[in-house]
GURO-567861 format. One line per 2 residues: number of its first residue (from 1); for each residue x, y, z of C-alpha. Coordinates in steps of 0.02 Angstrom, whole numbers, padded with zeros to 5 digits. Layout:
<gulos>
NUM = X/Y/Z ~ ...
</gulos>
This chain:
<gulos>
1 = 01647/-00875/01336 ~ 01456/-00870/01390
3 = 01388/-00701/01369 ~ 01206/-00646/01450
5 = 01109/-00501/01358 ~ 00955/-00420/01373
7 = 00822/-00382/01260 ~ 00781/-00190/01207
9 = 00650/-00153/01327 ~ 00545/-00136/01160
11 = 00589/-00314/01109 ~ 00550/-00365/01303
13 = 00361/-00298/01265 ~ 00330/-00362/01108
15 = 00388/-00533/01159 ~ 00268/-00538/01282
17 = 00132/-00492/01176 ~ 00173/-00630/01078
19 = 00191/-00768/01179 ~ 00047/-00706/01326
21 = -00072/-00638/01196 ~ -00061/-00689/01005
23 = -00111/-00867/00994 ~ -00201/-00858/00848
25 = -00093/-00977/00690 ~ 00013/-01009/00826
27 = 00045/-01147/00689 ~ 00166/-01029/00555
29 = 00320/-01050/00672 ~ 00372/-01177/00566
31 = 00345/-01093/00398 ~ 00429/-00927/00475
33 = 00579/-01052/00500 ~ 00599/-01149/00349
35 = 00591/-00970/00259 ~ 00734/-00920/00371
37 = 00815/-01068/00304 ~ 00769/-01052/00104
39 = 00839/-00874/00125 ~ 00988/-00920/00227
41 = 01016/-01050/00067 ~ 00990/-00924/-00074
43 = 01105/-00808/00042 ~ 01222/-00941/00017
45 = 01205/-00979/-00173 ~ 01215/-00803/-00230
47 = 01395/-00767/-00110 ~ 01440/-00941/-00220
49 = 01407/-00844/-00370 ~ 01535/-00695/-00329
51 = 01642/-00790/-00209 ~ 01675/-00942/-00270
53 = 01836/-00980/-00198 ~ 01768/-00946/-00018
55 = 01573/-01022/-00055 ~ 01593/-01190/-00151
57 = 01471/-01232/-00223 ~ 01371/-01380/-00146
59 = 01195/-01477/-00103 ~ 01100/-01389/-00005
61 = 00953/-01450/00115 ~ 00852/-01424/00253
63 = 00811/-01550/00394 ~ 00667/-01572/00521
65 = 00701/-01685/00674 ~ 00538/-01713/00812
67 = 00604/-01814/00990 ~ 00465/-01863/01079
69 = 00565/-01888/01224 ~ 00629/-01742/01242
71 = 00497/-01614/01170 ~ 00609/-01543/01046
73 = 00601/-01477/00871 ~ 00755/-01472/00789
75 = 00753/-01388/00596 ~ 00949/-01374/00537
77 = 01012/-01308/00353 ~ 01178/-01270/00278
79 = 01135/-01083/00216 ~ 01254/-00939/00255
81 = 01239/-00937/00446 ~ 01259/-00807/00552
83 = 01425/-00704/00625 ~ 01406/-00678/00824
85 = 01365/-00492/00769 ~ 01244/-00545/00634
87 = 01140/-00666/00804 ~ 01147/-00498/00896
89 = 01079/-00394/00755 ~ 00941/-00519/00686
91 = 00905/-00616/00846 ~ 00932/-00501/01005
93 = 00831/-00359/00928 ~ 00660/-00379/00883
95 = 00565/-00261/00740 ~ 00718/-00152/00708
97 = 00615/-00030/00607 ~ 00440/00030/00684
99 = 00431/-00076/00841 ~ 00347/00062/00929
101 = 00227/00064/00792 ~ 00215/-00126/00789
103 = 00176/-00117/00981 ~ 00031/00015/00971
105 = -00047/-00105/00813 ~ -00012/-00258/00909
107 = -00119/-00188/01071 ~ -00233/-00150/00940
109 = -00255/-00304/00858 ~ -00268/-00375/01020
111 = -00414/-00300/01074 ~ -00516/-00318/00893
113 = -00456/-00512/00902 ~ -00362/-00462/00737
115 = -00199/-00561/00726 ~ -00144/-00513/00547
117 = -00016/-00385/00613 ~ 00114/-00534/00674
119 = 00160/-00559/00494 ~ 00186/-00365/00445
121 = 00323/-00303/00558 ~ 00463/-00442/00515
123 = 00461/-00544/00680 ~ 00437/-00715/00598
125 = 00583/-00794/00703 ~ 00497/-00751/00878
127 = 00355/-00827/00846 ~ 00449/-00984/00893
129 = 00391/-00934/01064 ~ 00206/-00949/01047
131 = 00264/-01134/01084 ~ 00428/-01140/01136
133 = 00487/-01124/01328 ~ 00666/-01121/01242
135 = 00740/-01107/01104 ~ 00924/-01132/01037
137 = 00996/-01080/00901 ~ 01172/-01134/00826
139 = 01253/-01065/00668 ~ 01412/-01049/00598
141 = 01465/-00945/00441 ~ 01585/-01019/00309
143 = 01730/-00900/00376 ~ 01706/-00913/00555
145 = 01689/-00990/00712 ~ 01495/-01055/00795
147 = 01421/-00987/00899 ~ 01269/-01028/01012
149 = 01107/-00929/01033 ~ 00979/-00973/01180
151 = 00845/-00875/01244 ~ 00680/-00929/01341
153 = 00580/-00783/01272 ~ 00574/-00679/01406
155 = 00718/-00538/01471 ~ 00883/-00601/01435
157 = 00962/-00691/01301 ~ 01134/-00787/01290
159 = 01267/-00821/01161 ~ 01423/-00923/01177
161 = 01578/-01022/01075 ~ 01533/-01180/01026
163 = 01577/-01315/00908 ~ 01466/-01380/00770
165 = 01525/-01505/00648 ~ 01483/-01419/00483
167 = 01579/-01311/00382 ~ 01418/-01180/00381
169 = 01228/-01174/00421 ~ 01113/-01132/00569
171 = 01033/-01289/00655 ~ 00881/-01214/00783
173 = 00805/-01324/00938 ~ 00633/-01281/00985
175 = 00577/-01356/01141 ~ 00411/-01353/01143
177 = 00303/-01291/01296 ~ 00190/-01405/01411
179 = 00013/-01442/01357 ~ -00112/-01338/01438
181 = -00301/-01355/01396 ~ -00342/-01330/01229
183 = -00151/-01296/01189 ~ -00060/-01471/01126
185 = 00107/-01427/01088 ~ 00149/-01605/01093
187 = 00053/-01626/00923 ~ 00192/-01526/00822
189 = 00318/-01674/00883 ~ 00187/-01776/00754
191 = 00262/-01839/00608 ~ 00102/-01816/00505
193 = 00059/-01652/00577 ~ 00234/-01602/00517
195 = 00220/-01651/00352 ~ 00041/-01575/00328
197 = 00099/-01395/00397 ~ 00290/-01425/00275
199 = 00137/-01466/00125 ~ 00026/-01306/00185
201 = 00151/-01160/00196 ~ 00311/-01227/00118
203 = 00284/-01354/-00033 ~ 00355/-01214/-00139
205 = 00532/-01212/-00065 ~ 00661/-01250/-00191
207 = 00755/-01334/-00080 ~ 00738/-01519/00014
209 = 00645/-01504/00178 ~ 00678/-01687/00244
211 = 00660/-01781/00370 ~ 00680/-01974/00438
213 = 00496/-02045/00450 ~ 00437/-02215/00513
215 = 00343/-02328/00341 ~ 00265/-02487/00381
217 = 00328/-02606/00232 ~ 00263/-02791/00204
219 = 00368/-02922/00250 ~ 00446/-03026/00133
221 = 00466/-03225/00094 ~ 00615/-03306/00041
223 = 00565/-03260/-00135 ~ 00541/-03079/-00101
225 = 00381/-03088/-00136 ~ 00253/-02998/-00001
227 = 00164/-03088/00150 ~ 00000/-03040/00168
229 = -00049/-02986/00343 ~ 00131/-02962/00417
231 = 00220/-02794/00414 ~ 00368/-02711/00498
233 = 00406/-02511/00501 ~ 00576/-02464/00432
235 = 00661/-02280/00446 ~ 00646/-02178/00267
237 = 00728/-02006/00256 ~ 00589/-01945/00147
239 = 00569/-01770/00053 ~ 00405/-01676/00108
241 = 00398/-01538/-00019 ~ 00383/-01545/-00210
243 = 00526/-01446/-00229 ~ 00477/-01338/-00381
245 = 00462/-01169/-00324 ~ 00273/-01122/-00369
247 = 00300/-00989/-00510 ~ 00388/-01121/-00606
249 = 00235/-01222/-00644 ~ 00115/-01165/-00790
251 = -00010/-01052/-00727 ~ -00144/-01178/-00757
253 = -00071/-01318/-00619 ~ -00062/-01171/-00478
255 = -00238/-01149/-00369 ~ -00276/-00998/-00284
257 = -00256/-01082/-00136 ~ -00051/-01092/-00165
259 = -00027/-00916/-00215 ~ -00114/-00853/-00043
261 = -00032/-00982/00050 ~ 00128/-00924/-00047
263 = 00102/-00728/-00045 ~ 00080/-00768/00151
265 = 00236/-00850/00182 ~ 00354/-00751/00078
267 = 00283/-00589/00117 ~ 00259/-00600/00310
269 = 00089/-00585/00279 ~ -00077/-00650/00365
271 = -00205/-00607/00232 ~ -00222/-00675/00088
273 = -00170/-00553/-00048 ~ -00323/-00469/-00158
275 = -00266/-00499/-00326 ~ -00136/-00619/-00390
277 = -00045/-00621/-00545 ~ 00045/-00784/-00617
279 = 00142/-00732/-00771 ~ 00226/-00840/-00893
281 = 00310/-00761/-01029 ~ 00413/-00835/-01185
283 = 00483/-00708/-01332 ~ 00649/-00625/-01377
285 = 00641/-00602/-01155 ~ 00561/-00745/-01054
287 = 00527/-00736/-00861 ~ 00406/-00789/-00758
289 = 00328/-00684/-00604 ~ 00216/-00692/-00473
291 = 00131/-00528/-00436 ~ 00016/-00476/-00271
293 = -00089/-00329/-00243 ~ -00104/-00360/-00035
295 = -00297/-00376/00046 ~ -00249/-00241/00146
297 = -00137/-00060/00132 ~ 00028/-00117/00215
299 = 00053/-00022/00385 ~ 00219/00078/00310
301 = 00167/00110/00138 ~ 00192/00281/00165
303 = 00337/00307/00259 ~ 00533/00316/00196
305 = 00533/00157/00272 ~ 00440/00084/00138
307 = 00560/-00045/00018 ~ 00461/-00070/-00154
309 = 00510/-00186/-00297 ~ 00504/-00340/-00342
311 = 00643/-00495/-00294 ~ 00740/-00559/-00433
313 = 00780/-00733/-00484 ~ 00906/-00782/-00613
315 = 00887/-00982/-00681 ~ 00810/-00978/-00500
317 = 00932/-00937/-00405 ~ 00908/-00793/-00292
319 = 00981/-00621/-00353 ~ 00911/-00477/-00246
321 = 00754/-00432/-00157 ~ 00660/-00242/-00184
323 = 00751/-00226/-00331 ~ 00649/-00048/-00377
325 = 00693/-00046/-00572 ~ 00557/-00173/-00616
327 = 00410/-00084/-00541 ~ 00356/00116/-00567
329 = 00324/00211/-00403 ~ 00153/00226/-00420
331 = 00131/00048/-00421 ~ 00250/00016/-00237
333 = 00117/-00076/-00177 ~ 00118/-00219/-00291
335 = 00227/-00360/-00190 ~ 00300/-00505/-00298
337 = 00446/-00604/-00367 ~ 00510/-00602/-00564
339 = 00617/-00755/-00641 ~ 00723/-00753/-00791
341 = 00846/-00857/-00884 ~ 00871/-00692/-00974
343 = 00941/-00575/-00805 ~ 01142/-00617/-00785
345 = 01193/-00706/-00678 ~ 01379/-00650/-00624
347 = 01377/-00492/-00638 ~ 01389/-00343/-00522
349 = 01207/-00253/-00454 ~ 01226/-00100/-00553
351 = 01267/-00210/-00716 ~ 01114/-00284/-00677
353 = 01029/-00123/-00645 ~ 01068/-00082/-00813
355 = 01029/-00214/-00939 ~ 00912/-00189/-01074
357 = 00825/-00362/-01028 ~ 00772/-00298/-00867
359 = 00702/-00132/-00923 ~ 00594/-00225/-01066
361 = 00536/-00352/-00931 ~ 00488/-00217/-00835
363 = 00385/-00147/-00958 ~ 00281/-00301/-00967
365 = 00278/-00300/-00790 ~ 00191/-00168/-00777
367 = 00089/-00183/-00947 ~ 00036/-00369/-00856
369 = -00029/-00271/-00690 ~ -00127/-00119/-00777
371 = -00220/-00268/-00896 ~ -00264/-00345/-00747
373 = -00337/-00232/-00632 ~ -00430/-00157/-00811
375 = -00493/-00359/-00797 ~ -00539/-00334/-00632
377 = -00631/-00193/-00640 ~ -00738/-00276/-00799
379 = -00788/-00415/-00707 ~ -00795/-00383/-00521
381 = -00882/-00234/-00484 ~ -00850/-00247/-00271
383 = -00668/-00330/-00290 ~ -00584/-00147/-00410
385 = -00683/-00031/-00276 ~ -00582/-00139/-00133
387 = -00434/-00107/-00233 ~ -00479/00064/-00261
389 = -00530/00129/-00098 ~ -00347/00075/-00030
391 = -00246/00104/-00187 ~ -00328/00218/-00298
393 = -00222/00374/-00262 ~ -00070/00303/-00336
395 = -00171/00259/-00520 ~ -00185/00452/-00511
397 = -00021/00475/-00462 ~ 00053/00382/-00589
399 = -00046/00495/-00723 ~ 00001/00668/-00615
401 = 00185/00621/-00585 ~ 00210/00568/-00801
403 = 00137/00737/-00842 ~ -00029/00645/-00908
405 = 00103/00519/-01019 ~ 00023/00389/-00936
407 = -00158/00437/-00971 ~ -00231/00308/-01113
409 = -00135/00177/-01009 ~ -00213/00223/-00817
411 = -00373/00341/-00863 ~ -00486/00203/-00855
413 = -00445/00142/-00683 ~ -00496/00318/-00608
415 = -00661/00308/-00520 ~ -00723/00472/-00429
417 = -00862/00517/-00300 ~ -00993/00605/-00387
419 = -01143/00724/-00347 ~ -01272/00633/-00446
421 = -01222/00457/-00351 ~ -01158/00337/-00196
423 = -01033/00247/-00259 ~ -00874/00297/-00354
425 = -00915/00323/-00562 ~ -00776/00289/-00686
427 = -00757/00415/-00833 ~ -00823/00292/-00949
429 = -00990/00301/-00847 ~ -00997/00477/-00828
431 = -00979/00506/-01015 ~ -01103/00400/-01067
433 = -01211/00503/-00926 ~ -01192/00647/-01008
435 = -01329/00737/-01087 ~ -01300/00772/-01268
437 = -01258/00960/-01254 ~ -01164/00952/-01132
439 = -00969/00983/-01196 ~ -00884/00948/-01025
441 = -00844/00841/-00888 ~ -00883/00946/-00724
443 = -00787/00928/-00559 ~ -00774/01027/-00387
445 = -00639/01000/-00284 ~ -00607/01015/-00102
447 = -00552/00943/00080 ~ -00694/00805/00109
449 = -00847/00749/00011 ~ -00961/00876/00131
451 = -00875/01040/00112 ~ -00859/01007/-00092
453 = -01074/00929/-00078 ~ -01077/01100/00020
455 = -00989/01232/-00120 ~ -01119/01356/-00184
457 = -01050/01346/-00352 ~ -01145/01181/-00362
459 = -01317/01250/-00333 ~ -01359/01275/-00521
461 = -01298/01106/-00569 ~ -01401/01025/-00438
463 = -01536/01115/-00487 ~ -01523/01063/-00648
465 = -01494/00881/-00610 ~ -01293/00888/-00697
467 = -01165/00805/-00635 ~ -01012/00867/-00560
469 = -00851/00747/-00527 ~ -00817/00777/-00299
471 = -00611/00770/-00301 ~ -00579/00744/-00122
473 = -00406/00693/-00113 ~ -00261/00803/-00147
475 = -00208/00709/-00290 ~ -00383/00717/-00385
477 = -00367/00890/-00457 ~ -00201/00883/-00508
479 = -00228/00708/-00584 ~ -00372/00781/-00722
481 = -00251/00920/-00744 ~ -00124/00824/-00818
483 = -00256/00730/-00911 ~ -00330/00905/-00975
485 = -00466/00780/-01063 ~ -00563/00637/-01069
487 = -00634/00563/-01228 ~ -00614/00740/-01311
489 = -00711/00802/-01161 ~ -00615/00934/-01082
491 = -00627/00955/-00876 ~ -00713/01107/-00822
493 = -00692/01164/-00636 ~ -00865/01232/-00573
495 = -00769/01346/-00475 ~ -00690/01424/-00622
497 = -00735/01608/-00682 ~ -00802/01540/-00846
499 = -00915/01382/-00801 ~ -00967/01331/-00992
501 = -01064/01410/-01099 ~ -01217/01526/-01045
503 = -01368/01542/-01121 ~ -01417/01679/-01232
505 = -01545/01733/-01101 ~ -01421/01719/-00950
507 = -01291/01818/-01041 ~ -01385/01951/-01090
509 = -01472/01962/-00934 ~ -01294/01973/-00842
511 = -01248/02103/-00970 ~ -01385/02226/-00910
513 = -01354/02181/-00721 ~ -01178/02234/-00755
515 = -01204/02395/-00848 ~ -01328/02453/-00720
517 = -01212/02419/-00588 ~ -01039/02461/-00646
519 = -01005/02605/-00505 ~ -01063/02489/-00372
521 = -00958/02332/-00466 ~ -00787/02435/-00470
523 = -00822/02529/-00293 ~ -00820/02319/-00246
525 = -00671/02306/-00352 ~ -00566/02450/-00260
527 = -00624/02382/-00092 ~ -00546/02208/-00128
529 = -00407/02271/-00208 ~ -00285/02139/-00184
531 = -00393/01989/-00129 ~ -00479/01980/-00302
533 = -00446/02037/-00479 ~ -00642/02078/-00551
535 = -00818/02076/-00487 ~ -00965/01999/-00578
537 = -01131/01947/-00557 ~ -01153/01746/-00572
539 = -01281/01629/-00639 ~ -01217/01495/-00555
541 = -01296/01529/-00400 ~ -01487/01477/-00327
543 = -01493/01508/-00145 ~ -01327/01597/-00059
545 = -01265/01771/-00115 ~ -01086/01750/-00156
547 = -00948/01628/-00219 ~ -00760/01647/-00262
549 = -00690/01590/-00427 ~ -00540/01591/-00513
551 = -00468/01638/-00673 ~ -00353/01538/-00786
553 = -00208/01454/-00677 ~ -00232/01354/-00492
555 = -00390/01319/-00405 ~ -00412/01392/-00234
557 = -00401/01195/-00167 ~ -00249/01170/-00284
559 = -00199/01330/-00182 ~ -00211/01272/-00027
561 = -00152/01117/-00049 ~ 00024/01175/-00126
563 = 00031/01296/00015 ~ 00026/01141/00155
565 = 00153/01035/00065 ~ 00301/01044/00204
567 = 00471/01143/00148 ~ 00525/01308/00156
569 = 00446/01410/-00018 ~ 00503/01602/-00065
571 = 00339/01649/-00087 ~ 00157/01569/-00054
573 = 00058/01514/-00207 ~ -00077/01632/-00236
575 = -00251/01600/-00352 ~ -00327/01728/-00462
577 = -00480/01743/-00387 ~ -00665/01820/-00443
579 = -00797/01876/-00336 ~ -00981/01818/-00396
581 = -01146/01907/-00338 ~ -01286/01820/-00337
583 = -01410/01955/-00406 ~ -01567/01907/-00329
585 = -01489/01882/-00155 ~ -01547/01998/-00004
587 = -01382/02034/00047 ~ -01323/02100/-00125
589 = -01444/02221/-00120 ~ -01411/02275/00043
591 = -01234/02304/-00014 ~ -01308/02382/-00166
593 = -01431/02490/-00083 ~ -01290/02591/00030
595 = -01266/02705/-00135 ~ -01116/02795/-00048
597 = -00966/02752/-00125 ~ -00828/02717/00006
599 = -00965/02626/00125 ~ -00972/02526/-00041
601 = -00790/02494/-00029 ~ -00796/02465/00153
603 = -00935/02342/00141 ~ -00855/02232/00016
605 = -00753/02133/00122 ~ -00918/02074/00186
607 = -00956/02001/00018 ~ -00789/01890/00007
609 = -00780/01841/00203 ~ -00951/01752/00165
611 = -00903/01681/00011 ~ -00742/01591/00086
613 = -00842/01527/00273 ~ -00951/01464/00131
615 = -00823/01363/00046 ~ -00753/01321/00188
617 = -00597/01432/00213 ~ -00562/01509/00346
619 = -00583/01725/00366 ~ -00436/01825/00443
621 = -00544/01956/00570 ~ -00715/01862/00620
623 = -00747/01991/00730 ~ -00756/02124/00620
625 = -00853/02014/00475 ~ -01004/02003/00608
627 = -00994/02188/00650 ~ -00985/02238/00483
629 = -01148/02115/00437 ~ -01238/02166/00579
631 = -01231/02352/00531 ~ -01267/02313/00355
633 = -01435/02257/00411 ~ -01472/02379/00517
635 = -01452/02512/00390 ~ -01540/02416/00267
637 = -01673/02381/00398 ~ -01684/02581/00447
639 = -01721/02619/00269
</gulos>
């Protein structure tokens, strides 16, 4: 029975998108369909592992026919095929996961002529129709009946009983559209242009990609012996990829060429990856793996949607894909495959999951990525900040989230903005910066590079040319937290109560201030009672009259930020905070020159609404802040 569907409305939009507007390497259709087929194979191979009696176990292949005649592609395997539920599920709906997303990227990428997006949403199979008018599609799975697929890319698909006279596979018919200008479909039907694109994308597929090509031999004499000048073509079913999958050859025999081309094709991807990692390993546990930092941050990194870890291969035969035991969190962005004779093969998952040969190849894993990107960041300078800029929060994360365990490991692959520089300055650097009395690293922390450049608290430092680590991201702060030190150099907050040592002068200096002004210092006290626990006078600051510190415990950022984080909390986070007078500032002794007590009191709240609009917080009555300053000024004024 013939049954006519139609595409989500979704699916309707991105197909035209597709086929109207993305024309760009219209030429990976066939690379998105032999990897249908390897997987469909290695679907196969692993059900013959825990199902023998229903999977036998047999040769498997994949076959590319071109008919001139009739414009058709045909590419046929004997993989796992497909149920008439499994065509709906994987063919009649397009981007599952995020196609909204994928449409507002796609509109995007159409307008900044940027086609990489194609490849990062999981619609390989549809991009049949950037030269198909049709395309049909029959498969059969090893327990069930075939079924046909056809569709001509635009509303409506159908599927219907058919016969097919294998036991199992999927055998796909592409016919291709009608030249038009610049377009020549008809070259795909080319048996050279075949072979080139099987050579370009798909060498690496374990599996035979064949097909029947015409080879002009030499004719022979009676003798068998070769007669020059005549030839005739005969009909060779000839093999156009090598065959060994590409992290089976020594590291040496693999150009960078073959990795991108690789990391493209089995990751969905249109960039070429920005770091790639061949490993061979041999020892008590031997594996192979091929490991990818992507060119660019992929477009669900951060949602639930996200599926980190690394495929598995066992004697190379496919296992499992995102399998998250053999990669830490922090490092979900590394994409890649690992190979071992070592892994079992017939064995449940969770066995798997569990053997000690898979947590000790993870550890070199992960040992193998951190040496590299250390590597990296040795020898080229602009490549690590790439990596950096895009990934750099989860190197921190991974020290934050260990409780600093990971610190000699990660610590020097942090790079932070900085006050006395452009670009981002690794801990090494700023060490070696230092000047010999100073004792420790500085940083100020905030929401963006201008309100921290901004903070008053920095004002001495500048003055005195030291500098100050800018932690702009939430994770920064909470990163050198768990690190407590670097190179026995402890991290000081600027906006701490006690900013390093003073000098004799300062302190004795602030001593006197203090003792001459202890009335007006506690009336300041009592008027902020419960917004800040002391009062002091600062020698920290150069040009504005207040700033807020705190006391041992959270920042005010690291109290903000734990404040924001979504979820319901008994009680908000709080900071122990300190107000700091600048001494020589007008509007302390305006404040200082009311001499009555409770206008003292009143007057205070003038003090610490300036010094939070000055680091950038936000005051709860603005209206009475300005009518409060204004009649400061006047009275001071009147006097």
């Amino acid at each position: 029975m013939k049954e006519e569907k139609s595409f989500e409305t979704e699916s309707r939009q991105i197909l035209d998108l597709m086929i109207n507007s993305i024309y760009s390497e219209k030429e990976i259709f066939l690379r998105e369909l032999l990897s249908n087929a390897s997987d469909a194979i290695d679907k196969y191979r692993y059900c013959s592992l825990t199902k023998p009696e229903t999977y036998p176990t047999k040769e498997h292949f994949i076959r590319i026919a071109a008919d001139k005649k009739k414009r058709t592609i045909t590419i046929t395997d004997n993989g796992i095929g497909m149920s008439k539920e499994d065509i709906e599920n994987n063919l009649g709906t397009i981007a599952r996961s995020g196609s909204k997303e994928f449409l507002a990227q796609l509109e995007k990428a159409k307008k900044d002529q940027d086609y990489s997006i194609i490849g990062q949403f999981g619609v390989g199979f549809y991009s049949v129709f950037m030269v198909a008018s049709k395309v049909e599609v029959i498969t059969k799975p090893i327990d069930g009946p075939a079924h046909l697929f056809s569709s001509n890319g635009e509303a409506t698909y159908t599927i219907e009983d058919c016969d097919y006279d294998a036991d199992n596979g999927t055998q796909i018919t592409i016919y291709l559209k009608k030249d038009e200008g610049d377009l020549h479909f008809s070259d795909y039907l080319e048996t050279y242009k075949i072979e080139n694109l099987v050579k370009k994308y798909s060498d690496y597929i374990r599996y035979p990609i064949k097909m029947e090509v015409s080879v002009s031999k030499p004719d022979l004499d009676k003798d068998g012996k070769p007669i020059e000048g005549k030839y005739h073509d005969e009909i060779e079913d000839k093999t156009l990829n090598s065959m060994v999958p590409l992290w089976k050859k020594a590291p040496k025999d693999v150009k960078e060429e073959e990795l991108n081309e690789f990391y493209k094709s089995k990751f969905g991807d249109f960039e070429n990856p920005l770091l790639s990692i061949n490993v061979h390993t041999e020892g008590i546990y031997s594996y192979q793996a091929l490991l990818f930092i992507p060119g660019h941050v992929p477009y669900n990194l951060y949602s639930e949607n996200y599926e980190q870890g690394l495929s598995v291969y066992s004697r190379g035969v496919f296992i499992q894909d995102y399998y998250k035991d053999l990669i830490p969190n922090y490092l979900r962005f590394v994409k890649g495959l690992v190979d071992s004779d070592d892994f079992p093969l017939n064995v449940s998952r969770e066995m798997l999951q569990k053997t000690p040969e898979m947590a000790k190849i993870a550890k070199n894993v992960e040992t193998k990525i951190i040496s590299e990107l250390k590597k990296t960041k040795k020898n080229d300078e602009e490549k690590y900040n790439k990596f950096f800029e895009m990934f750099g929060e989860f190197i921190k994360y991974g020290i934050y989230s260990t409780y600093g365990m990971k610190k000699d490991d990660l610590q020097d692959l942090l790079l932070f903005h900085h006050l006395n520089g452009d670009k981002p300055i690794s801990l090494e650097d700023y060490v070696k910066n230092m000047a010999k009395d100073q004792k420790e690293i500085y940083f100020a922390s905030g929401k963006n590079l201008d309100e921290i450049k901004a903070l008053p608290q920095l004002e001495a430092k500048k003055k005195d040319g030291v500098d100050v680590l800018l932690l702009d991201k939430n994770i920064d702060e909470f990163c050198v937290m768990a690190m407590h030190d670097y190179d026995k150099k402890e991290f000081k907050d600027v906006s701490s109560e006690s900013d390093g040592e003073l000098s004799k002068e300062d302190k004795e200096r602030l001593d006197k201030l203090e003792a001459d002004n202890r009335r007006t210092l506690d009336n300041l006290i009592e008027g902020l009672k419960g917004k800040v626990d002391n009062v002091i006078f600062s020698a920290k600051l150069v040009d504005s009259p207040v700033c807020l510190s705190t006391k041992e415990g959270i920042s005010m950022n690291a109290e903000r930020i734990i404040n924001e984080e979504p979820g319901e909390k008994n009680e908000e986070m709080k900071s122990s905070k300190v107000l700091e007078i600048n001494p020589d500032h007008d509007l302390w002794k305006a404040v200082a020159g009311l001499g009555d007590d409770e206008q003292i009191k009143d007057y205070a709240s003038i003090l610490y609404d300036e010094a939070m609009l000055l680091q950038g917080y936000d005051i709860e009555d603005k209206a009475t802040f300005v009518r409060k300053l204004n009649a400061l000024f006047v009275k001071a004024a009147s006097k």
